[in-house]
C-alpha positions in Angstrom: 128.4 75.4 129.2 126.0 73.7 126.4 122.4 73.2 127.3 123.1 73.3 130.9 126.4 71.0 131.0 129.7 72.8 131.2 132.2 70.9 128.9 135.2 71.6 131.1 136.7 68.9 132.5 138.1 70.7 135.5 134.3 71.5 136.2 133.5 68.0 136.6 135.3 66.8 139.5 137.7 64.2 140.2 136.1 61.5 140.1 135.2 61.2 136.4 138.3 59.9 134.3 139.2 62.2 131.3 138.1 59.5 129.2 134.6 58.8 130.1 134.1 63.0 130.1 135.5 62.9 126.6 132.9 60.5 124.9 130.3 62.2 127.0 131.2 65.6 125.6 131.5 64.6 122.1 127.6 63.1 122.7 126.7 66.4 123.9 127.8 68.4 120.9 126.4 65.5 118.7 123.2 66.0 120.0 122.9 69.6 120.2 123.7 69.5 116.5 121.2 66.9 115.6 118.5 69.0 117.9 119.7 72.5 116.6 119.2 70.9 112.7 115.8 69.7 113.4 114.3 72.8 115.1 115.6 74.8 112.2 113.2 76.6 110.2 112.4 74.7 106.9 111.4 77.5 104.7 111.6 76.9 101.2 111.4 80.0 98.5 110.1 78.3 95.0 110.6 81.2 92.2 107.9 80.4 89.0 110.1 79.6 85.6 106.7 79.5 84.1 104.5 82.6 83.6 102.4 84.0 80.9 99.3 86.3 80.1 96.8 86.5 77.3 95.2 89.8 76.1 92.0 89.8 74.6 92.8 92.5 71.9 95.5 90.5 70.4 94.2 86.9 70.7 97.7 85.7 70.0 99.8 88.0 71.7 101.3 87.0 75.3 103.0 89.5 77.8 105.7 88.4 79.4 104.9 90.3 82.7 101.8 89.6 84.9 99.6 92.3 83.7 96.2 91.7 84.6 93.4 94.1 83.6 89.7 95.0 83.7 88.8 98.0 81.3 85.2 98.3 79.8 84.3 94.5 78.8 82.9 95.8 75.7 86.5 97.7 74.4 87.6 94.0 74.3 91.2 94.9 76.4 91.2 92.6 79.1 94.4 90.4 80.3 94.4 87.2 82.1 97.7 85.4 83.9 99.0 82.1 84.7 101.5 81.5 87.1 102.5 77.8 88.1 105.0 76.1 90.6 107.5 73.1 90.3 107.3 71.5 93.4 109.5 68.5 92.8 112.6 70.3 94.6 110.8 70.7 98.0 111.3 67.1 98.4 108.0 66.5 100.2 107.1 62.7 100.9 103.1 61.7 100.4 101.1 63.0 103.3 103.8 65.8 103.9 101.7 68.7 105.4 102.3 72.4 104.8 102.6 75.3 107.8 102.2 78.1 105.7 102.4 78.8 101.7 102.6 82.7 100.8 102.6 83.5 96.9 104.9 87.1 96.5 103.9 89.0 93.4 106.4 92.6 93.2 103.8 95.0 91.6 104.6 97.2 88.4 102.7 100.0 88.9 103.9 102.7 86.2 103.1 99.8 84.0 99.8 99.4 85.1 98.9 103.5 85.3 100.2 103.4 81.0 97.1 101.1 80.5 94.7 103.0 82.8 95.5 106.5 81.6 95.9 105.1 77.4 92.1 104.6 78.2 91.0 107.4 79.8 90.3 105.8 82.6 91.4 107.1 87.1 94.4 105.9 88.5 92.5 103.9 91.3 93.6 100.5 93.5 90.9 97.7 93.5 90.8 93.7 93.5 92.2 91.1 91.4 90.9 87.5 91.8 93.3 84.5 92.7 92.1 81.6 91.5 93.4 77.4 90.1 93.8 77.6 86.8 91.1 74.2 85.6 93.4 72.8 82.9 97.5 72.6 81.8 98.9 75.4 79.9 102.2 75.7 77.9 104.4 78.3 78.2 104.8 79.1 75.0 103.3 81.1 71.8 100.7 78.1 71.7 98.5 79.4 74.7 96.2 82.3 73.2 93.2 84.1 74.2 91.6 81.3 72.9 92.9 78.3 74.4 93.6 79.7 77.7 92.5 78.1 80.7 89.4 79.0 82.7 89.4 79.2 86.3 88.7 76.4 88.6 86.6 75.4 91.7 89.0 74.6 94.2 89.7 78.1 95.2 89.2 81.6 94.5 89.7 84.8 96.6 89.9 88.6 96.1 93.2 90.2 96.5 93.6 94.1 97.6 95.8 95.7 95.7 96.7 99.6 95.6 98.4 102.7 94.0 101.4 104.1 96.2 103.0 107.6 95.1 106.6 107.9 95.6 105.6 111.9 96.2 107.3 112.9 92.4 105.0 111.7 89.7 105.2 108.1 89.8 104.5 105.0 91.9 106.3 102.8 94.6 106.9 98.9 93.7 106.1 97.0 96.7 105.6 93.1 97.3 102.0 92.0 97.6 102.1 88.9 100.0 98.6 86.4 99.5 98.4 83.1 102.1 97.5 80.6 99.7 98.5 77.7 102.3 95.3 75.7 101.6 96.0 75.6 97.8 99.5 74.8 97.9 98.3 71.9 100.2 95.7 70.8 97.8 98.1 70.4 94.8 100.3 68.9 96.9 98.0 65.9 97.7 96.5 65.8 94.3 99.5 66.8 92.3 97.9 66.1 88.7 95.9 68.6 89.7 98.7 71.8 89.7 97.9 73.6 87.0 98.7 76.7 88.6 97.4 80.1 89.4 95.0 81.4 87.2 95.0 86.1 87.8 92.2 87.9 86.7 90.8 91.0 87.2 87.9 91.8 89.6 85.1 95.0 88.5 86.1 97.7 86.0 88.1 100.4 85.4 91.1 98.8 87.3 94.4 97.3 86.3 97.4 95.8 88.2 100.7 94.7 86.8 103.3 92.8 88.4 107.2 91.5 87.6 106.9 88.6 85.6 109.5 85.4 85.4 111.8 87.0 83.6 113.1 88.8 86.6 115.1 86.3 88.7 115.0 88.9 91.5 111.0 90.3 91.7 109.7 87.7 89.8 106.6 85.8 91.2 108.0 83.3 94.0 106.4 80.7 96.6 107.4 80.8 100.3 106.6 77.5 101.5 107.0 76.4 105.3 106.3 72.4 105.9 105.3 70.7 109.5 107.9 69.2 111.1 107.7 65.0 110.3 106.9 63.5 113.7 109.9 62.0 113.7 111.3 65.3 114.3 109.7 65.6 117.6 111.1 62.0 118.8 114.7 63.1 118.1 114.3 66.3 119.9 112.6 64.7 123.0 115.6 61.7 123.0 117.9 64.7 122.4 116.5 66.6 125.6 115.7 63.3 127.8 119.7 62.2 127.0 121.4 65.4 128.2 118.9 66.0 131.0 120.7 62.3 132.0 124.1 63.5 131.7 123.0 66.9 134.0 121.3 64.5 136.7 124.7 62.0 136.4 127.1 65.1 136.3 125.4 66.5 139.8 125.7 62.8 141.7 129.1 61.8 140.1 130.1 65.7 141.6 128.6 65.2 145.0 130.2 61.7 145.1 133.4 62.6 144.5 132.9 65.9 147.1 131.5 62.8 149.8 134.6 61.1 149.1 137.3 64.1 149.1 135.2 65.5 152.4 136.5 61.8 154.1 140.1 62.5 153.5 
């Protein structure tokens, strides 16, 4: 039985030669494959192979994990990251619209706690801001403090972040999951404009690190889900209307052949 057609022949009654039932069978599982493909989800996981942060201390230094921190403006120790996306392999045409775009950022917390506590300052959670980053960046010992981009109008939102004890001195990892559906949508419709995400920290006395893109496994990734093309719908409707044709043609050609058998 396959979306409400049995496929054995003996089920469909004398009087439909073994031929005709064949090609009708083989256009059933054709389109249930066809429908089945396009109903599938269409998720797409982009992982970032360019990352970077800037510390203030050490204009020229760069961190190779996200480490993004706010201590006292004045001590001159604050980080700022850049994460950015190569969209290319989501082969999205022009106009291609986007369900839902989720940026995943695995959180280094013992990292974090070394920074807070080297400055005497409370293991506490608090707010980071997500933001576009205005301009291009390298990934490379070029981008400084100095040079590094500022952050741009298009969006920016707080993110919540917080301190999870694993009960024996330290602190659980755990993914931090932000919708960022509009931005990805954005860049995707003005794509000179991807720069990026820009990271930075929001009040004082707080730090947050996370796994930078060095780690293929909990390094900062892109879950992107597009709308279905239209065209989508139109295959699955033609799909439907076809073997709801068959069912209706099955049911007579049975009845038929029970008239006929019934005359005998």
């Amino acid at each position: 039985m396959f979306c409400g057609v049995d496929l054995n022949p003996r089920a469909q009654g004398p009087g439909v030669p073994k031929k005709e039932f064949m090609k009708t069978q083989i256009l059933i599982l054709a389109l249930g494959y066809l429908i089945s493909g396009s109903t599938a989800s269409a998720e797409t996981l982009l992982v970032s192979n360019k990352a970077a942060s800037v510390y203030q201390f050490l204009p020229g230094a760069r961190a190779d994990l996200y480490v993004i921190n706010q201590l006292p403006p004045t001590a001159g120790h604050q980080f700022e990251s850049y994460i950015q996306f190569d969209f290319s392999s989501l082969g999205f045409t022009s106009g291609s619209q986007v369900e839902s775009a989720t940026l995943q950022l695995y959180t280094n917390q013992n990292l974090a706690v070394q920074f807070l506590t080297g400055f005497g300052a409370p293991v506490a959670g608090g707010y980071f801001d997500l933001a576009n980053a205005a301009s291009a960046w390298v990934n490379n010992a070029s981008l400084t403090w100095a040079n590094r981009p500022a952050s741009g109008t298009q969006f920016n939102e707080s993110v919540e972040f917080a301190f999870v004890s694993d009960g024996a001195g330290g602190y659980t990892d755990y993914w931090i999951n932000v919708d960022v559906t509009e931005s990805v949508q954005y860049w995707l419709d003005n794509p000179v404009s991807n720069f990026g995400f820009h990271l930075n920290m929001s009040g004082s006395f707080a730090a947050a690190a996370f796994r930078g893109a060095q780690d293929a496994t909990l390094g900062p990734r892109l879950l992107v889900e597009p709308i279905p093309e239209p065209s989508t719908y139109v295959l699955m409707g033609l799909g439907l209307g076809i073997l709801i044709y068959l069912q209706v043609r099955k049911t007579h050609v049975q009845g038929t052949a029970k008239e006929f058998s019934g005359r005998i």
